[in-house]
N, C-alpha and C positions, 0 to 999 in steps of 0.2 A: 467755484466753477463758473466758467463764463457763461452766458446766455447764449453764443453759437453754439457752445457741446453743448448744453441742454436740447438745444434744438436738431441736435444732428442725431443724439442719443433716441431722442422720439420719435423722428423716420425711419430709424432701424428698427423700434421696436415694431412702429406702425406697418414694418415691410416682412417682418419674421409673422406677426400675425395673420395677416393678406393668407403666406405661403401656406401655414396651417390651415386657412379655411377653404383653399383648392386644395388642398389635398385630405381633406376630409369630403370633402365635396366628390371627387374622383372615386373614392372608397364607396360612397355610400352609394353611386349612382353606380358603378359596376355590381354591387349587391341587390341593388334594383333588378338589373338585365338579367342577372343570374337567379333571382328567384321568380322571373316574369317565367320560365322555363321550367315546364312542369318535371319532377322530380320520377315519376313513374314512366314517362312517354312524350314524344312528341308526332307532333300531326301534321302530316305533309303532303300535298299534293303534286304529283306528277304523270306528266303528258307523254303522247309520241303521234307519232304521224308518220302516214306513208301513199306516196300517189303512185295510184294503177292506173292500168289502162283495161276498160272495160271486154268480156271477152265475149257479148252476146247481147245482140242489138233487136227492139223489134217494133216495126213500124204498122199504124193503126190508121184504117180512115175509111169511110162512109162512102159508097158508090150509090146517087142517088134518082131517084124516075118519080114523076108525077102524070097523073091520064087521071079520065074522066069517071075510073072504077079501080079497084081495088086487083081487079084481074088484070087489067089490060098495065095499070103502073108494073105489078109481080112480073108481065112478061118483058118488059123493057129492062126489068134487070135482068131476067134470065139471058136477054141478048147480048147483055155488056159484061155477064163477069167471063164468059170465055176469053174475051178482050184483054181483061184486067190481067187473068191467069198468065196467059200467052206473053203478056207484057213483062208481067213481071218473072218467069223463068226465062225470059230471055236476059233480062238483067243477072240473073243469078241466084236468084231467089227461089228455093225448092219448099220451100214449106212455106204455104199458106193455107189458111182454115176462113173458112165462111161461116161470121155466125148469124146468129137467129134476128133477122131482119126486124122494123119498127116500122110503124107507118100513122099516120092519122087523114082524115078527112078536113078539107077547109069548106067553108057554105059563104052563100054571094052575099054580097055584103048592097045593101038598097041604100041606092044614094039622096033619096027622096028622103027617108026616115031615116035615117043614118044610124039604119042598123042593118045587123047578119041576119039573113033569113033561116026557115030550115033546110030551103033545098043544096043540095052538094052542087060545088064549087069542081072541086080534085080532091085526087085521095093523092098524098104524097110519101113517098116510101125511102126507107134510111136502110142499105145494105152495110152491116159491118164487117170488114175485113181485116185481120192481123198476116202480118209476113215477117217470119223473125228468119234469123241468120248468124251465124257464130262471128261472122264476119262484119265487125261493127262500120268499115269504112263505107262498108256498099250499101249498109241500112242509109248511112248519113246521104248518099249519095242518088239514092233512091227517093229518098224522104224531100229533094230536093228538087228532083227531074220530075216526080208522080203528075204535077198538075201538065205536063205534056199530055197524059193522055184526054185532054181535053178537047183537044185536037183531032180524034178520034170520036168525038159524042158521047164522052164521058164524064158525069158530071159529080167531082173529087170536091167531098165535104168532109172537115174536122179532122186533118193529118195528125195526128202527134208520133210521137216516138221517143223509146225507153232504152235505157241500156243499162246493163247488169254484169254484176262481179262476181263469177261464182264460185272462187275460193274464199270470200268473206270471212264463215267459220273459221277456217285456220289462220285467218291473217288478226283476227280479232285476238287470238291468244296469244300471236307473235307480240302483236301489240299492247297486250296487258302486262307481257313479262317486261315489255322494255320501259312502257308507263314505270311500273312497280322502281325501274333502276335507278331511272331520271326520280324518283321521288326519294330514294335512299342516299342519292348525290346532292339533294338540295337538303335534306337533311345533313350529313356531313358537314355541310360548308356552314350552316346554322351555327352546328354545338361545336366543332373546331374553336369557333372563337371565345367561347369560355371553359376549352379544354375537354370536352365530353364528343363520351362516342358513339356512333349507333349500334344499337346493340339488335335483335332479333325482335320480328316484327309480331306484334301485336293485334294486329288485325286490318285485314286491306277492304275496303268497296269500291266497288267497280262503277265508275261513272257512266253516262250512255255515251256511245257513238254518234259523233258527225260526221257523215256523210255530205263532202260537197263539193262545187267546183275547186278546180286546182285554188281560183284566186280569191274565193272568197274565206270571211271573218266573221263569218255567220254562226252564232251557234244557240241552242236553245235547251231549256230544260227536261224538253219530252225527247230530244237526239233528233237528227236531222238525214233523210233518209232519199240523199237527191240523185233521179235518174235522167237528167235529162240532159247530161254530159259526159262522153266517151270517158274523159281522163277523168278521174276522181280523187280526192284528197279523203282520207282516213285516220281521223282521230281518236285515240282513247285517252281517257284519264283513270289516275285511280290515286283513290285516297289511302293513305298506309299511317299506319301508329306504330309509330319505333319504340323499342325499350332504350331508354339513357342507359350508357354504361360509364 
């Protein structure tokens, strides 16, 4: 035998071995994947989401009077919230509530000793007011125009304003059954590719809710429960253990 078949004899055989050891290789890492995949269950999580538009709005803020006594500030606000009322049903607003007023004392302050003495300064007083309305536009729009009544000798501290969803409850279980589906379809698409099917579900937990703007990616472990925007994005998750079939 010439020394070119010899040579040509030992790249064949060097090439039929190669093949057996990708294809042992192939075998054994597909048996890998397939026992990486628990034999009683698998564990999946899935989401959903859905934006509402908030159906009840309610605007918050402090009407406030300072004088020389604690009477005479109490009557400065008794003259301004007929003001505020009058103001605000003309806007549209029928439901406002007055609540329980704050106030404190400030003492003059000695510029020689550069300190507060004990005689009184003003007593300064914090009227709080809520004005809610099913009508979230006109909260927003209220919430916007209020420091007009400034204009009038009104002196408008600490606006905020909330707005709320109050079919929540039921939108939360909408929500859970469709989490529940998207997590049985990413299952699916999982054991498909080693031939396995989902079979009945094992046991689900229900993750918390976020609650937030349309455009936020915010989310947290205690759930996120944001009012401070008309349109709202509504997420659930939930975790599900499928039976393998």
């Amino acid at each position: 035998m010439s020394l070119k078949n010899i040579i040509e004899k030992a790249e064949k055989f060097q090439i039929t071995i190669l093949a057996i050891i990708i294809a042992l290789g192939v075998i054994i890492s597909s048996k890998i994947v397939t026992s990486s995949i628990p034999h009683d269950g698998v564990s999946v999580t899935g989401s959903s989401y859905e934006i509402v538009k908030s159906d009840s709005g309610k605007l918050m803020f402090d009407i406030t009077a300072q004088a020389k006594t604690k009477a005479s500030a109490y009557q400065l606000i008794k003259q301004q919230l007929p003001i505020v009322k009058k103001y605000l049903e003309e806007k549209g607003i029928k439901r406002v509530t007055v609540k329980n007023y704050t106030g404190y004392y400030t003492y003059k302050y000695n510029q020689t000793t550069g300190n507060y003495t004990n005689e009184v300064d003003l007593y300064k007083l914090s009227q709080p007011i809520e004005a809610t309305s099913d009508n979230v536009d006109l909260i927003k729009d209220v919430s916007l125009d209020i420091q007009n009544l400034v204009d009038k000798g009104i002196d408008i501290s600490d606006t905020r304003v909330e707005y709320f969803y109050s079919k929540l409850s039921d939108l939360k279980v909408k929500l859970l059954k469709t989490a529940t589906v998207d997590a049985k379809n990413r299952a699916s698409a999982m054991l498909s590719a080693n031939n396995n099917k989902v079979g009945k579900i094992q046991s689900v937990k229900m993750g918390v809710f976020q609650i937030t703007d349309v455009d936020s990616t915010n989310v947290s472990d205690m759930g996120i429960n944001d009012t401070s925007t008309i349109d709202k994005k509504i997420t659930a998750v939930a975790n599900v253990v499928f039976k393998i079939k």
